[in-house]
N, C-alpha and C positions, 0 to 999 in steps of 0.2 A: 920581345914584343915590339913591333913596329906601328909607330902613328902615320896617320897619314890624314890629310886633308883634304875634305871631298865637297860637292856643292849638291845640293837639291835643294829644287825649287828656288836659287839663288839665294839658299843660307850656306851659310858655311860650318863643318859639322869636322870636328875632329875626332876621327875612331881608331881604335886599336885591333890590330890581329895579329896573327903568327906571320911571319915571312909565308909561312908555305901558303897560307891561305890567301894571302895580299888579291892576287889574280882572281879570285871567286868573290870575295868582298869587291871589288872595284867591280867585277861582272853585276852583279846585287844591286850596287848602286845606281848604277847604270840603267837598270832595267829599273827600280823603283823610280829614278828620276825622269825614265821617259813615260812611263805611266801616267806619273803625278802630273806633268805637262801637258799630257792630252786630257788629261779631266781638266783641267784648268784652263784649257782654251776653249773647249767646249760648254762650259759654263762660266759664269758669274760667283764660285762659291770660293768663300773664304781658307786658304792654305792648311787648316786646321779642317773641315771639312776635306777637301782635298785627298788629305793623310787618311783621312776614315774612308771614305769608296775606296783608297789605291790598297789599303792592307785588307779591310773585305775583299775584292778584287784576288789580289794576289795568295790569300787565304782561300778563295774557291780554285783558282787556278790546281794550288795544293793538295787539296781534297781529290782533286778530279784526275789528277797527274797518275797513270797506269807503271805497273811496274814493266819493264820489258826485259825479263831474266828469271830464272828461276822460279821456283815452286808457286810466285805470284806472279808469275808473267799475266798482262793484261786484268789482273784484278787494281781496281783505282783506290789509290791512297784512302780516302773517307772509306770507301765501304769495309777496309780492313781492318779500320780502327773504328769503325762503329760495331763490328762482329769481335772485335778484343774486347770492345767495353762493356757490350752485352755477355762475352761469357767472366769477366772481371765483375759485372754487377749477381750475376749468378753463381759464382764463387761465394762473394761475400753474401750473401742471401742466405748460403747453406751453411757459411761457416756461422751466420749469427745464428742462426738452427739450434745449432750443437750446441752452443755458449747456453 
């Protein structure tokens, strides 16, 4: 496990990851700290604030993000896991059925 020391928002934030992951976590970082600093120049809102539009933000980014490969090519993240969770609530629908 490797620590590393990284800055957003001009805290200082010590995180851990695998070596192999190091480059993907500092890529993360990166992109959440340039985020957070355009909400923050563009408003007057408090760092804590801030943290809530930039993870909304980056949570719809997520949703919306399309698969480009295989059997879900161009189907987007949310819609696939809103059609998992609808046949996972109609699973458990039918198993409470039977009970």
């Amino acid at each position: 496990m490797e620590h590393l020391e990284v800055t957003i928002l001009d805290k200082e934030l010590t995180l851990a990851c695998e070596a192999s992951e190091k480059d993907k976590l500092l890529a993360a970082v990166k992109q959440a700290n340039d985020l957070m600093t355009m909400i923050k120049q563009s408003s007057k809102m408090s760092n804590e604030r801030v943290a809530y539009m930039a993870c909304i933000q980056l949570a719809s980014q997520l949703l919306s993000a399309e698969s480009t490969e295989g059997p879900f090519q161009g189907v987007a993240y949310g819609d696939y896991k809103a059609k998992v969770d609808h046949i996972n609530a109609l699973l458990d629908e039918g198993i409470n059925r039977l009970k």
